[in-house]
C-alpha positions in Angstrom: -25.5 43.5 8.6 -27.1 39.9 9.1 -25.5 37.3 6.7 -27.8 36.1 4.4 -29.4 32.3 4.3 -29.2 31.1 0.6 -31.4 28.1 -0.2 -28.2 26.4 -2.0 -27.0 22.9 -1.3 -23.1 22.2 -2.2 -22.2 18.8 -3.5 -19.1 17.3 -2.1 -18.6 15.6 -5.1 -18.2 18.8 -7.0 -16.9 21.7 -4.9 -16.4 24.4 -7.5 -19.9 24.5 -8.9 -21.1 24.7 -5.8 -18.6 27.7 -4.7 -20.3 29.4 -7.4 -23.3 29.4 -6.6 -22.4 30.9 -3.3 -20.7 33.3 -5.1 -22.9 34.7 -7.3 -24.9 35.6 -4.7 -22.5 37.0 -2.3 -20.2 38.5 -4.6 -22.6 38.5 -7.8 -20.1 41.2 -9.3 -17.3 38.9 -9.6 -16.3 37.3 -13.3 -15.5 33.5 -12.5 -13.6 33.3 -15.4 -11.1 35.1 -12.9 -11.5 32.8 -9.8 -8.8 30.6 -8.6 -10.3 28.0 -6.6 -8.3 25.8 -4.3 -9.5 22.9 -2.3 -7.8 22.2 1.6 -7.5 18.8 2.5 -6.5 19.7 6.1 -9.9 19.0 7.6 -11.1 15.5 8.5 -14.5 17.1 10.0 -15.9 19.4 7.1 -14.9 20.1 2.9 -13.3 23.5 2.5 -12.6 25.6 -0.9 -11.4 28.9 -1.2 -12.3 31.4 -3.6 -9.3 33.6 -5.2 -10.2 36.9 -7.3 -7.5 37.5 -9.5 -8.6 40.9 -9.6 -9.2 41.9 -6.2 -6.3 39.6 -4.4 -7.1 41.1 -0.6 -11.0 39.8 -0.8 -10.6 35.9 -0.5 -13.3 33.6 0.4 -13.8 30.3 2.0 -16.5 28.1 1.8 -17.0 25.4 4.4 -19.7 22.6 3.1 -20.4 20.3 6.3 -19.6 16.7 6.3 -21.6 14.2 5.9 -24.1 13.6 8.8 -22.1 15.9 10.9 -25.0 17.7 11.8 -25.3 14.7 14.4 -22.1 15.8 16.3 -22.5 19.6 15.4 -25.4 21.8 16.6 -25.0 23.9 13.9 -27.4 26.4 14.7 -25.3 27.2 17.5 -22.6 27.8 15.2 -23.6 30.5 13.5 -25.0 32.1 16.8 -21.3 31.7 17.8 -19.8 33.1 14.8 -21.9 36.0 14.8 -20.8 36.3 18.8 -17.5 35.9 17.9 -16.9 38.3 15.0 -18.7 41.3 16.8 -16.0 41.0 19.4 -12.9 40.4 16.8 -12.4 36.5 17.3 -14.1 35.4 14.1 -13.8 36.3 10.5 -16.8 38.1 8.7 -19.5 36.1 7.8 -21.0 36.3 4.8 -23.5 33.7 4.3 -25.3 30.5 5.6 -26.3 27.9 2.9 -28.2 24.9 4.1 -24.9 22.5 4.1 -22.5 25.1 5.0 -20.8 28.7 5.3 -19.1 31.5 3.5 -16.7 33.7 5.6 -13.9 35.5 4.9 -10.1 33.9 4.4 -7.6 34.7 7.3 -4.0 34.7 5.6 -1.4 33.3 7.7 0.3 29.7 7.9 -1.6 26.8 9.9 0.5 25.6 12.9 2.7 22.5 12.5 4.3 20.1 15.2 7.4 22.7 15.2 5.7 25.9 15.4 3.0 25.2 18.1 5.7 24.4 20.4 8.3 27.1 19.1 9.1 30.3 21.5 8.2 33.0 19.4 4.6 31.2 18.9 3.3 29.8 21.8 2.8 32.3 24.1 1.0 34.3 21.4 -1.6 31.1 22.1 -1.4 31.0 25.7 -2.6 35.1 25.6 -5.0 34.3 23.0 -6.4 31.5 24.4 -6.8 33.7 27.5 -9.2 36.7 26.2 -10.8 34.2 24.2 -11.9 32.5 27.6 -12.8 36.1 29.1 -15.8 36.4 25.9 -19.3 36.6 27.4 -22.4 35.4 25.9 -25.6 36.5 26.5 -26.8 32.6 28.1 -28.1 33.1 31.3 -27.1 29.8 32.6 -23.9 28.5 31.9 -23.0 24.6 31.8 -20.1 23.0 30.6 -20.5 21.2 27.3 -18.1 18.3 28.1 -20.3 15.5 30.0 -23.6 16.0 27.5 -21.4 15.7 24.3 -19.4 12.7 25.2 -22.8 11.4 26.7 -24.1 12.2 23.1 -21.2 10.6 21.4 -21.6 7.5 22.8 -25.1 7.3 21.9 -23.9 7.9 18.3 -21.1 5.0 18.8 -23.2 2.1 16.2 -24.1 -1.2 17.2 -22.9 -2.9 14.0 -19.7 -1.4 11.6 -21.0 -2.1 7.9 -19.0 -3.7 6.2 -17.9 -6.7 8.5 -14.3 -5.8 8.1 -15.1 -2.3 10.1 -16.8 -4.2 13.2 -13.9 -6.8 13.5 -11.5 -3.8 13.4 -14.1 -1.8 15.8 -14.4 -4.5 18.4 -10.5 -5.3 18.4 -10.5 -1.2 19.2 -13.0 -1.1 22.0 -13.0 -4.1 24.1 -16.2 -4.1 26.2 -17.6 -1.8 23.8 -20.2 0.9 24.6 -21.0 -0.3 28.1 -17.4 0.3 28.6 -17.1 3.5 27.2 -20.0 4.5 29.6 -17.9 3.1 32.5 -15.1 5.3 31.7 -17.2 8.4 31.5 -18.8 7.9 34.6 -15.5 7.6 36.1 -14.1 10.9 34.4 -17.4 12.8 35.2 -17.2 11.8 39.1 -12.9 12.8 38.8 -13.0 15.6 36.8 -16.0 17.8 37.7 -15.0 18.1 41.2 -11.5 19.8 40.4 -13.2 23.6 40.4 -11.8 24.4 36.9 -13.7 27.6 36.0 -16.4 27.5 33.2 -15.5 29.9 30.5 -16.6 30.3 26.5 -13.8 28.2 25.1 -13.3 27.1 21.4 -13.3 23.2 21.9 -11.6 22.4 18.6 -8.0 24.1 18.8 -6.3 21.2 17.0 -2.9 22.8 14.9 -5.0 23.5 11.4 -7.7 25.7 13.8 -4.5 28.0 14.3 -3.7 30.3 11.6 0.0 32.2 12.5 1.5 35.6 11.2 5.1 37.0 11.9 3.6 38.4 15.5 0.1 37.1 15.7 -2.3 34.2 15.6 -6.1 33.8 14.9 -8.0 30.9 16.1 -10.6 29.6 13.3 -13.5 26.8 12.9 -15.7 27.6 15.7 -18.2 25.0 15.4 -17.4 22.9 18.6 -17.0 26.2 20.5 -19.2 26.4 23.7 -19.2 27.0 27.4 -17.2 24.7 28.6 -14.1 24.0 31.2 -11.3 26.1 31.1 -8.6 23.6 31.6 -10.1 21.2 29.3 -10.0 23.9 26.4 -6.0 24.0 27.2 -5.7 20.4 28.0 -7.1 19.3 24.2 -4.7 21.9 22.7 -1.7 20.3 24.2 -2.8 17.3 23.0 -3.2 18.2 19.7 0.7 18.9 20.1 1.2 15.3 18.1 -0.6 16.4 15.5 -3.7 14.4 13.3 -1.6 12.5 10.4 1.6 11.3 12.0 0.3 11.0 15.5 3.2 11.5 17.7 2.7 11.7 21.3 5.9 11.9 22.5 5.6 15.6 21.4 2.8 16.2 24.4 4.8 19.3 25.6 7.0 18.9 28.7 6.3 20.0 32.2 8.4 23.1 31.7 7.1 24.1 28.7 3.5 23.6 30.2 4.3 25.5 32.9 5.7 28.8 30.5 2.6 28.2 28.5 0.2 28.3 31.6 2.2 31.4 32.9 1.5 33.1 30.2 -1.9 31.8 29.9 -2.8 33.3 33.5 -1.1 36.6 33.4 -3.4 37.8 30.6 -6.7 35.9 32.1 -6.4 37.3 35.4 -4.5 40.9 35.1 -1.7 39.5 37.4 1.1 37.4 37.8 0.2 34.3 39.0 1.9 32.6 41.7 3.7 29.1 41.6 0.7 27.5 43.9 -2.0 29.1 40.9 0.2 27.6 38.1 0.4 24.1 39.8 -3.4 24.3 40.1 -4.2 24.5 36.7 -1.1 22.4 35.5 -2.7 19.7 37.1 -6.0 20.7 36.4 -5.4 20.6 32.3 -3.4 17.4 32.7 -6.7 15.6 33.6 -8.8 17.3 31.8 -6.2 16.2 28.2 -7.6 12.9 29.1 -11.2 13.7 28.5 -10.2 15.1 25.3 -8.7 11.7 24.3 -11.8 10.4 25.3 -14.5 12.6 23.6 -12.2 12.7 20.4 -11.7 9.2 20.3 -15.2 8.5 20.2 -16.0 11.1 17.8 -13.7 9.5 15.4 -15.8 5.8 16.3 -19.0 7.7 15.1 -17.2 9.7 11.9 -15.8 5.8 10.9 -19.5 4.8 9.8 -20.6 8.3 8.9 -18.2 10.3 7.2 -17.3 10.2 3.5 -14.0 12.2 4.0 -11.1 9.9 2.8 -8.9 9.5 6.0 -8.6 6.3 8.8 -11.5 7.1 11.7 -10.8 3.8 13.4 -7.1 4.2 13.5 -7.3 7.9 14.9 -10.4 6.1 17.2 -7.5 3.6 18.5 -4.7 6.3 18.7 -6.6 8.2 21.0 -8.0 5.8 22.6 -4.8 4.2 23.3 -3.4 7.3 24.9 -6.3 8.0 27.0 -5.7 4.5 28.5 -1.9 5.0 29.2 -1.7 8.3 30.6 -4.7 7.7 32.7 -3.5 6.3 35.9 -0.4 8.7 36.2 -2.6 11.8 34.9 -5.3 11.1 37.5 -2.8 10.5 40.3 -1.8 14.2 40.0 -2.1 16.3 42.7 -3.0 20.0 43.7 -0.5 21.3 45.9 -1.1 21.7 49.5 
């Protein structure tokens, strides 16, 4: 059944009013005098609250309300089309309304990844295999492009000419030297490096940072589609392992180790292509998502330089800007001189 639309606007200032309004539409039999609300502060993109019935403990629900202005980074039209995609082929949770600022869909129980569990034995290869049939979805597009170049591209565009207040542009242009017509440099650069590497293009989710993971004794479920898109395969792998240092607390020393890429991408290619892979094959796409982790420095970097004038959420844009920023610039000239094997 089609999710309905309800003509509701959630503020952020007040969550829980908001989250019932959405309910009494979509679960109008529910008594909110018997509603546990609780808000996650994990997100630095959207504002989440989830909705918990005393007395019916198993029917949890979440409502996402969009950040502020992030309908200039997120096509989220394309979202929903995604979710809907998505959940008919067990990927996505049920959806169970649109309202004109955000979603309601159901709550996935399980524990979001840390720094110690995305890496741990008993958990990562449940990623690399789901990772892999996520990559095998089909959409009905008829012509496929990757996502990458355009929304960078777009990014950049968003990038402002002047941080308000003053204290925001000093910190901005100590950040960025050279500014935007640097950051176009860099992407032209990437574009002509990367696109030429034959990584396949596959429906990836974009966005698998350690929050977008939600574990179980056994299984995982990837969540927060709204970057997902066509896009390239190694790039989808190369911003996971990234996002191995984690968003508060950077840390990337914790950028997983050859060997452990190498498991991971093992695994990864065993359940994407039927087969075991061969050493040459791993190689190929080790080096492959090695470059590609640099783009994701890039694009998320530059996101953050457009949340820092945009978003109301209360965390550091600039800083996060700067940290990955920083690491795109250090690991560039060693990740770049990587080579296929012969």
């Amino acid at each position: 059944m089609e999710a309905p639309h309800l003509d509701v606007t959630v503020a952020q200032a007040d969550l829980q009013a908001g989250a019932v309004a959405v309910l009494s539409a979509i679960r109008p039999h529910w008594r909110v005098n018997t509603v546990v609300f609780k808000v996650f502060t994990d997100g630095i993109t959207n504002n989440l609250i989830g909705c918990f019935n005393t007395e019916c403990p198993t029917d949890v629900i979440l409502v996402r309300v969009y950040g502020q202005n992030t309908d200039l980074l997120i096509d989220r039209k394309a979202e929903t089309e995604n979710i809907k995609l998505l959940q008919g082929v067990g990927f996505a949770p049920p959806l169970f309304a649109t309202f004109n600022n955000g979603l309601a869909y159901q709550y996935i129980p399980g524990e979001v990844l840390t720094v110690e569990t995305v890496c741990a034995p008993s958990v990562y290869p449940l990623i690399a295999r789901k990772m892999a049939e996520l990559h095998k979805v089909q959409s009905h597009e008829s012509q496929v492009q990757p996502t990458l170049w355009a929304k960078i591209h777009k990014f950049i565009s968003l990038v402002p000419d002047q941080y308000s207040p003053p204290e925001k542009q000093q910190r901005y242009v100590s950040l960025v030297a050279g500014g935007v017509q640097m950051l176009d440099r860099e992407l032209a650069q990437l574009t002509a490096e990367l696109s030429s590497l034959g990584s396949p293009v596959v429906f990836c989710h974009n966005d698998l940072l350690l929050a977008n993971v939600i574990h179980q004794p056994g299984s995982v479920n990837f969540i927060d589609y709204e970057y997902a898109a066509y896009n390239y395969q190694a790039y989808d792998i190369g911003n996971h392992f990234d996002e191995f240092a984690g968003v508060t607390g950077v840390d990337y020393s914790r950028y997983p180790s050859q060997s452990l890429q190498w498991d991971w991408l093992r695994i990864y290619l065993t359940e994407y292509t039927g087969h075991q892979p061969t050493d040459d094959q791993i190689h190929c796409l080790y080096v492959q998502v090695n470059k590609f982790a640099l783009a994701a420095h890039f694009l998320w970097g530059i996101w953050a330089l457009v949340q820092a004038e945009h978003s109301n959420i209360d965390f550091d844009f600039l800083e996060y800007a700067g940290l990955r920023l920083k690491e795109y610039f250090t690991k560039k000239e060693s990740f770049l001189a990587m080579e296929m094997p012969r």
